[in-house]
N, C-alpha and C positions, 0 to 999 in steps of 0.2 A: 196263260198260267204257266209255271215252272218251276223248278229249283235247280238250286248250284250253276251248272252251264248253260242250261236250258233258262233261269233267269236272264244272263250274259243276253240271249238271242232276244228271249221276250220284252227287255228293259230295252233296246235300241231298236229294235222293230217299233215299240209305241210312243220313245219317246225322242225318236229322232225323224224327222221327216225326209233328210237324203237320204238317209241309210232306207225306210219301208221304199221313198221313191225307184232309187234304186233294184230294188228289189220286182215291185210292182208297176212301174210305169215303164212307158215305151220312152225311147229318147226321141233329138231332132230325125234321125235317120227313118220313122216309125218302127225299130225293132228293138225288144226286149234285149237289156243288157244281156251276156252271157254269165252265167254263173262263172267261168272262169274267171272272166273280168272281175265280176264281185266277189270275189274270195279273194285275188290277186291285191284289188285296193283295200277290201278291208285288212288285210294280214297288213300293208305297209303302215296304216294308220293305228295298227296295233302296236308295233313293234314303235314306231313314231312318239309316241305316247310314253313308252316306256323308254325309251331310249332317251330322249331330249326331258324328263322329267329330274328333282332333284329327290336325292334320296332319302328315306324316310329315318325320320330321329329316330331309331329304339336302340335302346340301350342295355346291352347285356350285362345283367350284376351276380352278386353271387350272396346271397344271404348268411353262408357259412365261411366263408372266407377265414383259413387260419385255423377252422377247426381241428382237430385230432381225430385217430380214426376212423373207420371205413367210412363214413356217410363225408368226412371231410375231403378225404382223396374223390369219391366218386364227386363231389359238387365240383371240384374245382377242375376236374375233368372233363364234365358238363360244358359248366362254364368256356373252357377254352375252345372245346368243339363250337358251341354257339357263336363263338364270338369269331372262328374261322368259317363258319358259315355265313354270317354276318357281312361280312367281309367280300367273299366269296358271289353273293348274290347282288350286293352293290357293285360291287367293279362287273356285275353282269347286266347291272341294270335291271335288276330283276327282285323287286321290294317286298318277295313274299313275304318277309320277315315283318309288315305291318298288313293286315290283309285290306284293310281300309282302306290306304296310299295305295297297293298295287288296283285296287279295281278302280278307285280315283283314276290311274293314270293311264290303263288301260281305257277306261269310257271315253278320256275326255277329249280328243280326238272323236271322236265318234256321236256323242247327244251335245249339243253346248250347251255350256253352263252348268256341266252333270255337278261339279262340286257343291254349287249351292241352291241345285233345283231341287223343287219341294211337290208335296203330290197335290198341292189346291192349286198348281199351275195348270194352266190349257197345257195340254197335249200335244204337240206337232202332229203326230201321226194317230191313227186309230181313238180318236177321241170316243167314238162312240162303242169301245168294247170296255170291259173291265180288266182290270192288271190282278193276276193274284199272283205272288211270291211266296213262296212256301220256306218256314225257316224255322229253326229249333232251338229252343230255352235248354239248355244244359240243368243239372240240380243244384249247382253253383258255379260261381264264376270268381277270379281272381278283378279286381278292379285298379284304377289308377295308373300310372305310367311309369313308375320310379320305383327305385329303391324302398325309396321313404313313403309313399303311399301308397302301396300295392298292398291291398286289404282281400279277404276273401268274406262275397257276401251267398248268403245261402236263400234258393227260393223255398218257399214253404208252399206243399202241395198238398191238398187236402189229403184227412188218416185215412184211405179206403182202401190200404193194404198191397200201397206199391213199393215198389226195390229199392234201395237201395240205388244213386245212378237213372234213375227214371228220370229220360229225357221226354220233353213238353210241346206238343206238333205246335206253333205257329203260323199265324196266316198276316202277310199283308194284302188288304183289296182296295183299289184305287177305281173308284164305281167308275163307270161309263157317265159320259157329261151329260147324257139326255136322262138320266136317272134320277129318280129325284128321293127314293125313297129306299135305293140299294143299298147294301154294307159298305161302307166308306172308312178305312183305317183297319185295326186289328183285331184280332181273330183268333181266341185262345181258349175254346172250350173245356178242355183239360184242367183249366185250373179251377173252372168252376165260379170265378171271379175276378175279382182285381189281384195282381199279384203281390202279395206280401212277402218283402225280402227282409231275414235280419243279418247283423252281424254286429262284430265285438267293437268295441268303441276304438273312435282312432286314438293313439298315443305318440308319442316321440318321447327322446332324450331331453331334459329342458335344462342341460347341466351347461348348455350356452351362457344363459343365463346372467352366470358366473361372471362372465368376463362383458358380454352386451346385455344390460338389467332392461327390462319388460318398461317401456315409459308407463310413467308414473309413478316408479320406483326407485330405492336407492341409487345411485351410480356403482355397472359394475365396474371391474378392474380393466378393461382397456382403455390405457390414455389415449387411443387413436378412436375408438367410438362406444364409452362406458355405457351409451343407449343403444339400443337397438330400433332400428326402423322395420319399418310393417315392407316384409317385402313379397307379400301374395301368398306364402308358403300357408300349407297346412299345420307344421310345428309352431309358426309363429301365434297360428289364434289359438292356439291346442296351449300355449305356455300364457300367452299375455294377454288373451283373447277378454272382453265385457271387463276389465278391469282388474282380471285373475293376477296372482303372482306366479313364479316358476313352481313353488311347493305345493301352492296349491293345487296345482294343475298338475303334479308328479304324485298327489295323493287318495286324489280325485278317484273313485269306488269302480270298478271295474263291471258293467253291467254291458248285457244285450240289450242291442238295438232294434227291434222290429216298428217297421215302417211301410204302411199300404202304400201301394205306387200306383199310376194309373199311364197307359198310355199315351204320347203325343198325339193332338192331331193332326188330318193330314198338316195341314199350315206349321207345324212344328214337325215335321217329319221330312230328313230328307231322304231323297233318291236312294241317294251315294250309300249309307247306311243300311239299306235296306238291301238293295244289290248286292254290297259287299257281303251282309250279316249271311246272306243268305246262298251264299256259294262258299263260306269259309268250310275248307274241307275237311282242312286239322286244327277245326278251333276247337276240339277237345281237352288240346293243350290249355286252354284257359279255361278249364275246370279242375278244380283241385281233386274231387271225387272220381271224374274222369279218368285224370290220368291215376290217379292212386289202384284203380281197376283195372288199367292198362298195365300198368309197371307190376303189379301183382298177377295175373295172368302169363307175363311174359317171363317173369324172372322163374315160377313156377312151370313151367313150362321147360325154361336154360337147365334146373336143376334136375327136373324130371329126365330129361337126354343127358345130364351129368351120370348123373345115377345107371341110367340103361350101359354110357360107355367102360361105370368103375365094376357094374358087375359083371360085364364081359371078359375081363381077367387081363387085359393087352397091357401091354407096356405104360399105356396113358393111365390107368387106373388110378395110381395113386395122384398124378398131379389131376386127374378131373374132381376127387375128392377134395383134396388141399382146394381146387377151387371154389368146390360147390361150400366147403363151411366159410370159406373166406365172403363169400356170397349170402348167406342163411347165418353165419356165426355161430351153428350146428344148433340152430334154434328147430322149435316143433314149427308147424303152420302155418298157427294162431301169431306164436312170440313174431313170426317171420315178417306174418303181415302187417303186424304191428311197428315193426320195426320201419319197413315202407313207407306207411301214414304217419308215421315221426319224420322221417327224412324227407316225404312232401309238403308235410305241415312248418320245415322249419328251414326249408333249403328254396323250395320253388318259391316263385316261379322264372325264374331267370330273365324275365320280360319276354315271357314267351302268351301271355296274355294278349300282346295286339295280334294274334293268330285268331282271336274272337274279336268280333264286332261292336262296340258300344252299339245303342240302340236308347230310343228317345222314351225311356221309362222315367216319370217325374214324382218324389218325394211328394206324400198329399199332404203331409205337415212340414210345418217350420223344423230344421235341423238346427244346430250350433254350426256358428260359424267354420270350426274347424274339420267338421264333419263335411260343408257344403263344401268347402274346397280342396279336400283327401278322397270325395268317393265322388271321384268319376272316370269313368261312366257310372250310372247307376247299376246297370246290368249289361251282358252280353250275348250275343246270340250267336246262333252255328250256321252250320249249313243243313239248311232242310234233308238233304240226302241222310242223316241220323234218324229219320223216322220215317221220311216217303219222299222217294227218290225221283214219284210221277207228279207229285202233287195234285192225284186224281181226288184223293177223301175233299180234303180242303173245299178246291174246286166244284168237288156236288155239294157239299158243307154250304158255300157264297150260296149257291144258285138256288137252293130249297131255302134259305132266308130270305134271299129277295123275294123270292115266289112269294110265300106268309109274309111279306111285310106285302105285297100291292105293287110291287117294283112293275112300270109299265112299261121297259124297257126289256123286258121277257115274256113271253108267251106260254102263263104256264097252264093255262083252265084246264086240262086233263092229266097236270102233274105227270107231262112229260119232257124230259131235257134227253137234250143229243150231244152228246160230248164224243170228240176227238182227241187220242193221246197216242203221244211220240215215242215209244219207247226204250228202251238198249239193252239187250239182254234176247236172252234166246225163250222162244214161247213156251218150250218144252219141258221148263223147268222151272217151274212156279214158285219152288223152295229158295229162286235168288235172283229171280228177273223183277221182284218189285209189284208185280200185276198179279201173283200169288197172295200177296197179304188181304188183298180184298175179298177173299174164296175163301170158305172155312176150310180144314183139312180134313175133315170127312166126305169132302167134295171133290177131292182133286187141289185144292186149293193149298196156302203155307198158313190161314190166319187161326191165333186161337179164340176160345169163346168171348162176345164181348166183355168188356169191363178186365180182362188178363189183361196179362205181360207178356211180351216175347223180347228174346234177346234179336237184339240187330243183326241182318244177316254178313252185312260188310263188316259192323266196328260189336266186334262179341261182348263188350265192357259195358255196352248200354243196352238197357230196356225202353222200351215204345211200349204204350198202351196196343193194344187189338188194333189194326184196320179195318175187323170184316166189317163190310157194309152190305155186300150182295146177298141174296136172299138163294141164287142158285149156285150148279159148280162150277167149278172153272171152264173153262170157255176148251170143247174140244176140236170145235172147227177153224182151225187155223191154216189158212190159204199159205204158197209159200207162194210170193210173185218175184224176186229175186235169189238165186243163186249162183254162188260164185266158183262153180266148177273149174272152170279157167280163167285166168286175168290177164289182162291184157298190160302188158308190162312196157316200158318205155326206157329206154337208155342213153344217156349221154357220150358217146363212145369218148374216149379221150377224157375227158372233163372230170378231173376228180376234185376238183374244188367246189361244186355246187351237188346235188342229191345228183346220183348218178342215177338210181331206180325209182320212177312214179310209177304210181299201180294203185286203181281203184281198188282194194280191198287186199292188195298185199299189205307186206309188212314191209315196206322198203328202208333199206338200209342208207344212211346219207354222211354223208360229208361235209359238215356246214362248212364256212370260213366267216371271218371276220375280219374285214380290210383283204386285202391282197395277201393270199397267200397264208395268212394268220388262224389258227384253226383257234376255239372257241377257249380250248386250254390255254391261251395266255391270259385268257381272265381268270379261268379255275383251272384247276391241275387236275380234278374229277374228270371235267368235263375233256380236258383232252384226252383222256386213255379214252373214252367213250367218242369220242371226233377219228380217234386213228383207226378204231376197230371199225369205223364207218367206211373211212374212207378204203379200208381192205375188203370189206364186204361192199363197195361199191365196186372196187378194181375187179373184183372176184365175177360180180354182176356183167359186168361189160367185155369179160372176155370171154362169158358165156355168148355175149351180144353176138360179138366178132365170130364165135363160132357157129353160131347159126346163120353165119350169113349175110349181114344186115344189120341195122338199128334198131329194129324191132324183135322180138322173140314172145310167146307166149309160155307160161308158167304152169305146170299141171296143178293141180289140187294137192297133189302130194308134197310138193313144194310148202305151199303158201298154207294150207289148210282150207278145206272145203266151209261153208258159212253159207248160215238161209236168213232171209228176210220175209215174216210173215206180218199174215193180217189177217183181224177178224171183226164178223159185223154181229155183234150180239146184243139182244133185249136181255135187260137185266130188272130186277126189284129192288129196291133199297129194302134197309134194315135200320132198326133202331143202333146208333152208335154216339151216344152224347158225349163220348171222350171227342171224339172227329167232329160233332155239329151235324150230324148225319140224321134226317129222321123217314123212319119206313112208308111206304106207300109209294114212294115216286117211281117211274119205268125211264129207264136210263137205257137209249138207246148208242150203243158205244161202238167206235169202230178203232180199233187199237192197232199201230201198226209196234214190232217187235226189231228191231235192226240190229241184227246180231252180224254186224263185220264192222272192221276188221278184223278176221279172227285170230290175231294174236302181233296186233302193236306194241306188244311189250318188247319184241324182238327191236321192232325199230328203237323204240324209249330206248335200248340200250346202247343203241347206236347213233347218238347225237342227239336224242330230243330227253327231254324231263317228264317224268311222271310219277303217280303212287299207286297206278293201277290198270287196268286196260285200256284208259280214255287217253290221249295223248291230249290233252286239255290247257293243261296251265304251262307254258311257253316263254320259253324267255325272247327279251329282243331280238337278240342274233341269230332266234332259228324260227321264230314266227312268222314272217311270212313266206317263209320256204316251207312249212306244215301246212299252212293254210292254201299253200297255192299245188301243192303236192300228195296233201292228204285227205285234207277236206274237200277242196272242189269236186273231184274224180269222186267221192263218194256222194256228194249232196248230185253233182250229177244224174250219176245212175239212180241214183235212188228215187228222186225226182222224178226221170224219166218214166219209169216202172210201175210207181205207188201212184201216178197222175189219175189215171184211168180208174182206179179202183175207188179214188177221193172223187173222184165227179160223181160216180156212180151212187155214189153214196149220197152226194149232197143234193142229187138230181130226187132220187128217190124220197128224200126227207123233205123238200121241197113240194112235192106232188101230193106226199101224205096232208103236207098242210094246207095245201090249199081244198 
């Protein structure tokens, strides 16, 4: 089970059988590949992928275009930033800008046939465990691809008195093949049922018309084609559509659409969709409510530090004023935020919507025509990290279903499960490591009572139902088996065209290039200011080398920052939680490992690699597998190395209990 990057690992472990080989089997020599090697090949097949791949249609528009006044200058502003980002990321090779196409191109290298593999296929690898994906329904979603069809559909979530922005935990489970009677597909207790989206009926311009008339109608005015042919569009059934005229269809009563939807099965559900849905990190962008929360938060916020620097009395004063009304239009709040959800209701989404995932949600009734071919995707999904970032609830959620269904492929008669979870995050801090939300906060714990709200502790704009499921407090026996007092640091002397500094749990600075000589700035001009500060903080590095002597040197803690890696072996009780699928009685014997380094990558992120937050994660071509063969091995390493002993122990012990 997983989400976001943790899918990434769990989608290609199960459904690529080199990749688990690799991993798990001896070669001809009888020795286990080295993890260097496998981080080394997998980063080149990453970057392979992405590099020899074509890049993805999206097309930045601008809804407002031409308008007057503030919301007009700020779209078109927008707009050109996107459309240099755009730009920016294609000559990088690097497709985030459709999140769909970048995890397509990223896999496909790595599982065959990820594009159009479906979850009723055999398995390569691990056939016999189950896949869970953890992923999150937004409160609405922008849909379509274009200009002209990009509709906002809203999901309707039962009245029991949630927020505003309540985002909706999802599960995908791909049962284990020997299973005959496990959860198989999707997983959304939350809603309480099938999901019901509406939204405003499609419309266009039908003033075409005029000049190309709807067959079976007068001829319009162009003597080169006074008919118009069917050319797939959604305007064209929306105008000429079952026999309509232009007028009719331009007159036609403006009503909401609500329509019960019902999931794909597996055999209609692919991989690729679900991988991607389900690590989209800023598909928030493809919510309208989303981001209207995000942009209200933020701009409140600009205003509130306007205000602190105009009554501080300094020079700036009067222009942070002038900017703050130019900003608010010296409106109250309310007017402010008003003003906001007009300028997202009428500007976005700039095609910032493939930033969310279509996903295989199917219309239960017949549409019109014009509708079937303007609303799609049907819906969209995020990245599970918007409500649980372990995908631990989920995960007990499958495993107590199968149990009550008879699933023979689990051993449940005394309603005990043993689960293992990877964590990121420091253990000591349960208010943002993720393993808190399951612990009430009277326990030591982050979760509030079931059936609450809590705001997200990454993305502030959204609310998640409760996680707590445990019945006791948060867990205080936390073993530390890794600490990175000192790191062992390594240097290229001379070499500043490749990462001058690796380091298992540093933050090493690097130097990418691209071709000879060529640093990553001649694709982006971002990225070179961020390639030269590397390449000075790697010069910097190596002549600390030279000074100690040697090509090796060690780094004190005060350097790098000190960083623990724990772990704990805890019985726990379930709790009633029907929003998660969670039900009480079970004993959840849990051994949680916590991996809190590097303790502070963002240093590196700024010095050659890309990111939005501590994970040095989503990577472009030209520096992927120098991260993966520099950053990640040395950590999967040690970490391996260390947490070995403590994972036998544990599975040795669970093992003896059962027999």
């Amino acid at each position: 089970a997983g989400t976001s990057g943790g899918g990434w690992l769990g989608s290609q472990f199960a459904l690529s059988r080199p990749f688990f080989d690799a991993v798990t089997r001896k070669g001809a020599d009888g020795e286990y590949r080295s993890l260097e090697d496998f981080f080394a090949e997998w980063g080149r097949q990453y970057a392979k992928g992405l590099y020899f791949s074509p890049p993805p249609e999206v097309h930045v528009y601008n809804n407002c275009a031409g308008e007057e006044g503030v919301g007009g200058l700020i779209s078109d502003a927008l707009t050109e930033a996107f459309k240099s980002l755009g730009w920016a990321l294609e000559t990088a090779n690097f497709p985030t800008d459709d999140w769909a196409v970048y995890v397509e191109d990223m896999m496909r290298n790595s599982i065959p046939g990820f594009e159009q593999l479906r979850y009723n296929e055999t398995r390569s690898a691990l056939p016999d465990a189950a896949l869970i994906q953890q992923l999150a329904l937004p409160p609405d979603a922008w849909v379509g691809h274009s200009r002209q069809t990009s509709q906002r559909v809203a999901l309707r979530q039962p009245e029991d008195g949630r927020p505003v922005g309540a985002t909706v935990p999802l599960a995908h489970v791909a049962k284990a093949a020997s299973s005959q009677r496990g959860t198989d597909g999707w997983l959304a207790p939350a809603l309480g049922g099938s999901p019901l989206l509406s939204k405003a009926p499609y419309s266009c311009s039908c003033e075409w018309t005029y000049w190309n008339a709807c067959p079976g109608q007068p001829k319009g005015a162009s003597w080169l084609s006074p008919v118009a042919s069917d050319d797939g569009s959604a305007c064209f059934a929306h105008c000429c559509g079952r026999g309509r005229d232009a007028s009719a269809a331009s007159d036609a009563p403006a009503r909401t659409i609500e329509v019960s939807a019902r999931f794909a099965s597996p055999a209609g559900t692919k991989v690729r969709d679900v991988t991607a849905a389900s690590s989209a990190a800023v598909g928030a962008a493809a919510s309208p409510t989303l981001v209207k929360l995000a942009l209200k938060r933020a701009l409140h916020g600009a205003t509130e530090t306007l205000e602190m620097l105009a009554n501080g009395g300094s020079g700036e004063a009067q222009a942070a004023l002038g900017l703050k009304a130019w900003l608010s239009g010296e409106a109250d709040a309310a007017q402010f935020d008003s003003q906001v959800d007009e300028f997202v209701e009428s500007c976005f989404p700039f095609g910032l919507q493939e930033l969310g995932v279509g996903i295989p949600l199917e219309p239960a009734e017949e549409l019109p025509e014009d509708e079937t071919r303007a609303w799609s995707p049907t819906y969209r999904a995020i990245d599970g990290v918007y409500v649980d970032n372990t995908a631990l609830a989920m995960t007990i959620a499958t495993m107590i279903a199968d149990c009550e269904a008879g699933d023979e492929s689990l051993a449940c008669t005394n309603k005990e499960l043993d689960v293992i979870v990877v964590n990121d995050g420091d253990s000591s801090n349960p208010g943002s490591n993720g393993l808190g939300d399951f612990f009430s906060e009277e326990k030591g714990g982050a979760a509030h009572p079931v059936g609450k709200y809590k705001t997200a502790e990454d993305f502030p704009y959204t609310t998640v139902p409760s996680a707590h499921i445990f019945a006791e407090a948060y867990p205080s026996n936390w073993v530390t088996y890794h600490q990175t007092d000192i790191v062992d640091t390594i240097a290229a002397v001379g070499d500043t065209s490749a990462v001058a500094v690796m380091a298992a749990g540093a933050a090493p600075a690097a130097g990418i290039t691209m071709g000879v000589g060529t640093t990553v700035g001649a694709a982006a001009s971002v990225a070179s200011a961020l390639a030269s500060s590397a390449a000075a903080s790697a010069a910097s590095a190596m002549e600390g080398t030279k000074a100690a002597g040697g090509r090796r040197r060690r780094l004190a803690s005060s350097e790098v920052g000190a960083s623990r890696s724990n772990f704990t072996n805890s019985t726990l009780t379930t709790i009633n939680n029907p929003q998660w699928g969670v039900k009480e009685g079970y004993t959840v014997r849990l051994l949680a490992f916590c991996i809190n380094y590097p303790n502070n990558p963002m240093q590196m992120l700024q010095n050659g690699g890309v990111g939005i937050d501590d994970d040095p994660m989503v990577l472009p071509a030209l520096t992927a597998a120098t991260f993966f063969s520099h950053l990640y091995a040395p950590i999967a390493e040690k970490e391996s190395e260390l947490a070995a002993k403590h994972l036998k122990a544990w599975l040795e012990a669970r093992a003896q209990r059962k027999s």
